[in-house]
C-alpha positions in Angstrom: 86.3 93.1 55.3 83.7 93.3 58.0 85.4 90.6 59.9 88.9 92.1 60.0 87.2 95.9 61.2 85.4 93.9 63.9 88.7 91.9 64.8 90.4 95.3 65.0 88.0 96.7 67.0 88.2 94.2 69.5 91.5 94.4 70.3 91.2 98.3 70.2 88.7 98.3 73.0 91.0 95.3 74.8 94.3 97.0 74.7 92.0 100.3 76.1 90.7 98.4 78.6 94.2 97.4 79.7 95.2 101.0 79.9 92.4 102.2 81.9 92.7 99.6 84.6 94.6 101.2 87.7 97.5 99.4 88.9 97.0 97.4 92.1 99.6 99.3 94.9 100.0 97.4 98.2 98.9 99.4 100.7 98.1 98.8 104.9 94.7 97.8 104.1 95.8 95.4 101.5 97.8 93.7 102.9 96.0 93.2 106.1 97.5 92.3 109.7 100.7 93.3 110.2 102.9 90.7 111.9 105.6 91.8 114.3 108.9 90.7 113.3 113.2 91.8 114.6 116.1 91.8 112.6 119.1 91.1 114.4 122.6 92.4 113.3 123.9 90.9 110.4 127.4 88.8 110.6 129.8 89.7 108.0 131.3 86.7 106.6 132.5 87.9 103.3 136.2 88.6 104.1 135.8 92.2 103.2 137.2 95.0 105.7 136.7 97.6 104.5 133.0 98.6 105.7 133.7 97.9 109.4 130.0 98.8 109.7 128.9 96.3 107.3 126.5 94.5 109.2 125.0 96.4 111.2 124.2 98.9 107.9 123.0 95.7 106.2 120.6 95.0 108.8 119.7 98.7 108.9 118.7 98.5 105.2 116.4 95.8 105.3 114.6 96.8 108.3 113.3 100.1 106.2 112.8 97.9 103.3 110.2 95.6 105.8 109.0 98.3 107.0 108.6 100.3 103.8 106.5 97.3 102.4 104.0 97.9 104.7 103.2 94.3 105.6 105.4 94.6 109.1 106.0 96.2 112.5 109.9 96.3 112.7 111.2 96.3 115.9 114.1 98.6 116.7 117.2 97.1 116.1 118.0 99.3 119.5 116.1 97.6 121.1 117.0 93.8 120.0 120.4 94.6 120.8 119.5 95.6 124.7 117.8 92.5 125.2 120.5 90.5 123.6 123.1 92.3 126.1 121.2 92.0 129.0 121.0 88.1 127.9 124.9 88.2 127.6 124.7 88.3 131.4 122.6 85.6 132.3 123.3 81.9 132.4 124.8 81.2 129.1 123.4 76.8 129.3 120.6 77.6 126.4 121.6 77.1 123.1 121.7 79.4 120.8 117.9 79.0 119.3 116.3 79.0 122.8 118.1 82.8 123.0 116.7 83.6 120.1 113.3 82.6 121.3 113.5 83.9 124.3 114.8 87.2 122.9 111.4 87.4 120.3 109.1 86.8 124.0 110.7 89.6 125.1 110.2 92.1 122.4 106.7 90.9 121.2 108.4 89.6 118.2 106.6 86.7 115.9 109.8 86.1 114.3 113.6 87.4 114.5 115.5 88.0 111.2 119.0 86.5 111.6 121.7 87.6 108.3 124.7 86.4 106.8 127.3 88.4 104.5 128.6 85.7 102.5 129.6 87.9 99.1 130.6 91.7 99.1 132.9 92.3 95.8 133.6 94.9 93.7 135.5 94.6 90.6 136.2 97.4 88.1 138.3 97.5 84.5 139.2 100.1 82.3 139.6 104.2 83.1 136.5 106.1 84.8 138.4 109.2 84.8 139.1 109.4 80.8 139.9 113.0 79.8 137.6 115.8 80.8 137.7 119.9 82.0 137.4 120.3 85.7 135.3 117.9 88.0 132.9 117.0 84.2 134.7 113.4 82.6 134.3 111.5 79.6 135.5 107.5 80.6 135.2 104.1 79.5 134.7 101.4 82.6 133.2 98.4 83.4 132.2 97.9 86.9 130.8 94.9 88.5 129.5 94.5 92.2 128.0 90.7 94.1 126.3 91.0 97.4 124.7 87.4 98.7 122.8 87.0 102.4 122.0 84.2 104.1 118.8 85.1 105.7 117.0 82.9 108.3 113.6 83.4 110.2 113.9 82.2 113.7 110.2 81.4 115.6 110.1 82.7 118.5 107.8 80.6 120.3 110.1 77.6 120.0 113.4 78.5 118.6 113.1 76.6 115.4 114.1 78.3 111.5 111.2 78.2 109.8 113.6 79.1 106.7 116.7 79.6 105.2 117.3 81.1 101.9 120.1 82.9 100.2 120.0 85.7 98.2 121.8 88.1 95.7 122.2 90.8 94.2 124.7 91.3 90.5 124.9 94.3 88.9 127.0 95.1 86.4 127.5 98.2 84.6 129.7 99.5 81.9 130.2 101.7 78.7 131.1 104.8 78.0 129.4 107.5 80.5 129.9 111.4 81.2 130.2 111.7 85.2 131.5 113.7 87.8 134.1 113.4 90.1 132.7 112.1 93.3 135.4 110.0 94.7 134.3 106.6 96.5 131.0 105.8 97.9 130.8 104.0 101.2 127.8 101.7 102.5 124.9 104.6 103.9 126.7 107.7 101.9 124.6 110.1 99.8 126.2 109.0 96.7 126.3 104.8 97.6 123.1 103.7 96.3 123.7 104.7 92.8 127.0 102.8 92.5 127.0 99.3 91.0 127.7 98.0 95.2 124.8 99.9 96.1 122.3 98.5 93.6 123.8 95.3 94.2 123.0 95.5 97.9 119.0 96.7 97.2 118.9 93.8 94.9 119.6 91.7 97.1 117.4 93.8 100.1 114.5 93.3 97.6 115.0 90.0 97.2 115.2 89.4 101.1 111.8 91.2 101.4 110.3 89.0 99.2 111.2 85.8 100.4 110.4 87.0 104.2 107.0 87.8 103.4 106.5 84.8 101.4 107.2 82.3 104.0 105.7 84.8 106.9 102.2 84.2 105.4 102.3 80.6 106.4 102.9 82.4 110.2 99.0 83.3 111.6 98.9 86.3 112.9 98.8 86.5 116.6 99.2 89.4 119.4 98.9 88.4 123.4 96.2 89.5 126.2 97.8 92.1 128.3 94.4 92.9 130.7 91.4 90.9 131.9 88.4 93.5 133.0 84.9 93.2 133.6 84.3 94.4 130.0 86.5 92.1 128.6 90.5 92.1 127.1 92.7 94.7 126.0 95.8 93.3 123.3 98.9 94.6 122.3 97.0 94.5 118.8 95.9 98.1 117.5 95.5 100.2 114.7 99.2 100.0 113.8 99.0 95.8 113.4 95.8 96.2 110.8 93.6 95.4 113.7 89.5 96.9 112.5 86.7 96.5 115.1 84.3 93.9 114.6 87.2 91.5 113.5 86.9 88.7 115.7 90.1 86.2 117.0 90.8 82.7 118.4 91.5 83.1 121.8 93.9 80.3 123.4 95.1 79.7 126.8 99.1 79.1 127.6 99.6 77.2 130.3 103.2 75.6 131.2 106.2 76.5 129.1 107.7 73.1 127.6 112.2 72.7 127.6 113.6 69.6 126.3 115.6 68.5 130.0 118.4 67.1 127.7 119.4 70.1 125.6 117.5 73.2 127.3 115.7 74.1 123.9 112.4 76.1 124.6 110.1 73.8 122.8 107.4 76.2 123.3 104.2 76.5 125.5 101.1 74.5 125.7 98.5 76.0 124.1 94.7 75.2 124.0 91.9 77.2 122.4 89.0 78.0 124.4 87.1 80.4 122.5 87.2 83.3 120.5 87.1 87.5 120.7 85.2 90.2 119.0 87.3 93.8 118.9 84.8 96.6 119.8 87.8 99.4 120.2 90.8 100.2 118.0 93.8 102.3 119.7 97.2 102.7 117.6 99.3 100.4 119.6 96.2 98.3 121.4 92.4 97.0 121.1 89.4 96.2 123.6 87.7 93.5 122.4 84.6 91.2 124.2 84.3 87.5 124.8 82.4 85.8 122.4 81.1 83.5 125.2 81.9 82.3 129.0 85.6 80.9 129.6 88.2 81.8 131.8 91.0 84.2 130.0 94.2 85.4 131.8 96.8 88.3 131.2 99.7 86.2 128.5 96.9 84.7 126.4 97.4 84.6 122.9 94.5 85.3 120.3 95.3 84.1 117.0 93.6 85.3 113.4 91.5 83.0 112.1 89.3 83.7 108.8 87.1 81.1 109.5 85.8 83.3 112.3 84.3 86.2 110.0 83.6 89.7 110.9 81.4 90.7 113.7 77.6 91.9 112.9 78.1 95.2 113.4 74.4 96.2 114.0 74.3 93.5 116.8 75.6 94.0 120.3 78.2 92.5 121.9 78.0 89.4 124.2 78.3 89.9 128.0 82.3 89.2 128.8 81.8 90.1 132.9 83.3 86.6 133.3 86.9 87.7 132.2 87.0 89.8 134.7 86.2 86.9 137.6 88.1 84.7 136.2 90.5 82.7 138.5 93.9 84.3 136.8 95.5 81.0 137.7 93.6 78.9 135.4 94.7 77.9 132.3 91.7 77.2 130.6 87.6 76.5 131.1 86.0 73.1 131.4 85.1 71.9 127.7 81.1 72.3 128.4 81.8 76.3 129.0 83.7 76.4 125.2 81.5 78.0 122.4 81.0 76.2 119.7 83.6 78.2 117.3 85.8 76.9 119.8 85.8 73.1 119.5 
């Protein structure tokens, strides 16, 4: 009897202990630095007409849904779309990944989103409108709605999909229901995301997110030097990106950007670490941060995160960086005996 009261109290205190534990919410210090990422207008491959909009509401809707998971900076889809006009107009010999690269230089962006309709179907049985008094109706239907996306993630250093995935979203609903009379529901209205199509569609959104932000943690972080000064760098990293002072960064060097003279595909640039950073000032769209060490740094630089680095000492001072600021802009990088140690 004894062991049975004891066996019931432990599971008592367990299940309590479950109960009392608060439920872990993703949040913008959770989740850490924020990468910058585009998402480009979606092309609408499904052979439906009748949202003439489609894509660019599809697109739309998972931009919020990045930006609403708080592990990304969106960039305007405005904004892509300017830089992918004023593209239009130059000399149309790249193919189409070295636009896309070039296009993610331009706007800061670590990766561009690219989408793909290939499902957008509706099908409905039986009598929604039933028998009723006034706008109130009592009906029996069954409703079924398929959304599927081709979505791709385009580096934009080189060009190259780092991934391709599809996903979907089936919803299917049915039964009899008490309703109102609200006519149809198209893609964006009031009424659309509470129709079978509409949950469809953030099923599939959902589903989108996740997959991005799987593959996107195999991307390191990384943000670009915009001014050399006597006191050392400013970056287009700030508050906004996660950035926290004391965090420290691999600091490389770019030097020549690298085209394959056959095809005209931006293989990238060379890159060479020559040291690392410390941040000593947080802004919301930038950072100050010292060198930790003497090399030669340059406005287009690229610092990169790198956990083996650690957080700064916040009690100590920071090293002298006057050397950024005489620093030959020219060179790419400092001799190998100049590298700190972190750096080799």
């Amino acid at each position: 009897m004894k062991k049975t009261v004891y066996k019931r109290a432990v599971v008592y205190g367990f299940a309590a202990a479950l109960v009392s534990i608060p439920c872990w919410v993703p949040n913008a210090t959770a989740a850490g630095l924020k990468k910058i990422v585009a998402v480009s207008r979606f092309e609408n491959k499904s052979g439906d007409t009748s949202e003439t909009a489609l894509g660019d509401n599809m697109a739309d809707q998972l931009s919020d849904a990045l930006v609403q998971s708080g592990e990304f900076i969106v960039v305007e889809r405005k904004t892509l779309d300017d830089v992918q006009d004023e593209q239009k107009l130059s000399a149309s010999g790249q193919t189409s990944a070295s636009k896309t690269a070039k296009t993610g230089k331009l706007i800061s962006a670590q990766a561009v989103v690219k989408g793909s309709i290939t499902e957008f179907e509706s099908k409905s049985a039986g009598n929604s409108t039933g028998f009723g008094f006034g706008p109130v109706n009592l009906g029996n239907k069954h409703e079924e709605a398929h959304v599927g996306l081709i979505i791709q993630l385009v580096d934009t250093s080189t060009g190259v999909v780092l991934d391709s995935q599809r996903v979907e979203g089936k919803v299917a609903s049915g039964g009899t229901s008490i309703g109102v009379n609200a006519g149809g529901a198209s893609f964006g209205s009031k009424g659309f995301s509470k129709t079978p199509m509409g949950k469809a569609v953030q099923m599939a959104i959902d589903n989108a997110v996740q997959k991005i932000s799987d593959r996107m943690k195999n991307v390191p972080f990384e943000a670009r030097v915009i001014k050399v000064s006597m006191d050392g760098v400013i970056v287009n990293a700030g508050g906004r990106s996660g950035t926290t002072v004391g965090e420290r960064f691999a600091l490389f060097s770019v030097g020549e950007a690298l085209t394959d003279p056959d095809t005209g595909e931006s293989l990238g640039v060379d890159q060479k670490r020559v040291g690392s950073v410390t941040v000593t000032d947080v802004q919301e769209k930038y950072a100050k941060a010292t060198l930790d060490g003497t090399f030669q740094v340059k406005a287009g630089d690229i610092i990169k995160a790198d956990t083996s680095l650690g957080v700064a000492d916040a009690s100590s001072s920071p090293p002298s960086s006057a050397s950024a600021g005489s620093s030959p802009p020219a060179s790419p990088a400092a001799p190998a005996s100049n590298v700190p140690p972190d750096a080799q």
